[in-house]
C-alpha positions as a Python dict, from the first residue, in 0.01 Angstrom:
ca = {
    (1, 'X'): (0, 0, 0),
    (2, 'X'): (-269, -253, 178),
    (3, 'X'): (-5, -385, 428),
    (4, 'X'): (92, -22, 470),
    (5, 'X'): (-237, 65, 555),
    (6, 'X'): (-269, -271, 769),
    (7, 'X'): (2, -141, 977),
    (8, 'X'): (-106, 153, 1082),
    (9, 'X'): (-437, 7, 1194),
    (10, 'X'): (-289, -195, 1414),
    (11, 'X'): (-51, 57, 1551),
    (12, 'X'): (-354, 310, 1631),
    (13, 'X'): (-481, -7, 1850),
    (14, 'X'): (-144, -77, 2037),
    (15, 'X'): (-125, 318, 2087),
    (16, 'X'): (-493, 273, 2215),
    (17, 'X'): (-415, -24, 2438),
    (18, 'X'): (-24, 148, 2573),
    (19, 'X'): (-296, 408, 2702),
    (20, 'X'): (-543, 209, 2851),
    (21, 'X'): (-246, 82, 3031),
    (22, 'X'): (-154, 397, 3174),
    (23, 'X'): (-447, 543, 3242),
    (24, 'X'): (-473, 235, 3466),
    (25, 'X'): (-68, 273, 3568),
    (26, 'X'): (-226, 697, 3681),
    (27, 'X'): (-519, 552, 3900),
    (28, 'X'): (-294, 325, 4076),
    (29, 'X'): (-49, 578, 4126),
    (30, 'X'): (-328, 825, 4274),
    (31, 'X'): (-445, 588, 4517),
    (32, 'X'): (-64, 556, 4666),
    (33, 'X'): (13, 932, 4612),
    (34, 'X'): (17, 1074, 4986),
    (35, 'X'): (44, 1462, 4791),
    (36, 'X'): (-326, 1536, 4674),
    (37, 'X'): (-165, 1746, 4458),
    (38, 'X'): (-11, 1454, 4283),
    (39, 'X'): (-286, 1220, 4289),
    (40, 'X'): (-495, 1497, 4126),
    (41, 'X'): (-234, 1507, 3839),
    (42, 'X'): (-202, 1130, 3818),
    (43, 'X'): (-618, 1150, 3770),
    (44, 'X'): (-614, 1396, 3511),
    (45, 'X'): (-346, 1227, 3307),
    (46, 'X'): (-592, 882, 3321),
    (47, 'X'): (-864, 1101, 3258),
    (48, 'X'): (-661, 1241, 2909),
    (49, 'X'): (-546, 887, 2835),
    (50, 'X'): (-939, 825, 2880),
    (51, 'X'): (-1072, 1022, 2648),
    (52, 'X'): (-824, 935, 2342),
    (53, 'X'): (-917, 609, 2403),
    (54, 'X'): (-1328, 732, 2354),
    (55, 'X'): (-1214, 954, 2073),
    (56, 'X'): (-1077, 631, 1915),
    (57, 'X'): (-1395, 449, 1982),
    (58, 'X'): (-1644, 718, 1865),
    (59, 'X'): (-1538, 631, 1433),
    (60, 'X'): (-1339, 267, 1486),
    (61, 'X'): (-1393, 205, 1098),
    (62, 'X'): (-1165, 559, 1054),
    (63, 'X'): (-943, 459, 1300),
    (64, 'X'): (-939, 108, 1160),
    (65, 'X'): (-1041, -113, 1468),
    (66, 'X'): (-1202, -440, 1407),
    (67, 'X'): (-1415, -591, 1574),
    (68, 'X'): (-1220, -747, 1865),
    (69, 'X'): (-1024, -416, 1915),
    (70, 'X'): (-1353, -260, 1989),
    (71, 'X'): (-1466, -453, 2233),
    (72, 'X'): (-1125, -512, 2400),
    (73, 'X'): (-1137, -124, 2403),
    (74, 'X'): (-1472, -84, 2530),
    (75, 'X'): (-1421, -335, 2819),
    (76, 'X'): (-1102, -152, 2928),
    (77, 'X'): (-1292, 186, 2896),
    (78, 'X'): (-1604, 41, 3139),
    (79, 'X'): (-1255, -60, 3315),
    (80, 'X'): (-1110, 269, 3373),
    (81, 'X'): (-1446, 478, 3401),
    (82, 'X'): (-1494, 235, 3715),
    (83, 'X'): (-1206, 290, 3862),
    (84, 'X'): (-1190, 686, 3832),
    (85, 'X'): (-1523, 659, 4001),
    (86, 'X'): (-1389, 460, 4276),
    (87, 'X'): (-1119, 762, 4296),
    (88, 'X'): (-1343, 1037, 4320),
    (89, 'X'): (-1584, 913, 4580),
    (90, 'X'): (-1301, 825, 4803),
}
């Protein structure tokens, strides 16, 4: 049951992480996108992969985070909040 449990916790993170790599894969791809159109949909996916990632962060005990998983998160959220600034003014 406890390595059950254990499991799952640290699947939540990797899903957590596999979108903090995308939402970074989006803004990249909305910089190059010559279509605003595109870029606009490449932001709002990175913007959704975003906010599951502060959903996640807002209860880590529920979601079972630990300590380094929270701050590994929270760096790659300051990360990705940057960089969809960057996108916006531009």
């Amino acid at each position: 049951m406890e390595s059950e449990k254990a499991q799952r916790r640290a699947s939540w993170f990797e899903f957590l992480r596999i979108e903090a790599d995308l939402a970074m894969s989006f803004i990249d791809s909305a910089r190059i996108h010559s279509d605003p159109h595109s870029a606009a949909r490449s932001l709002g996916n990175a913007r959704k992969a975003l906010a599951e990632i502060q959903r996640g962060l807002m209860n880590p005990t529920a979601c079972g985070l630990n300590e380094d998983e929270v701050l590994f998160l929270e760096q790659r959220r300051t990360k990705i909040e940057s960089a969809l600034a960057k996108c916006v003014q531009n």
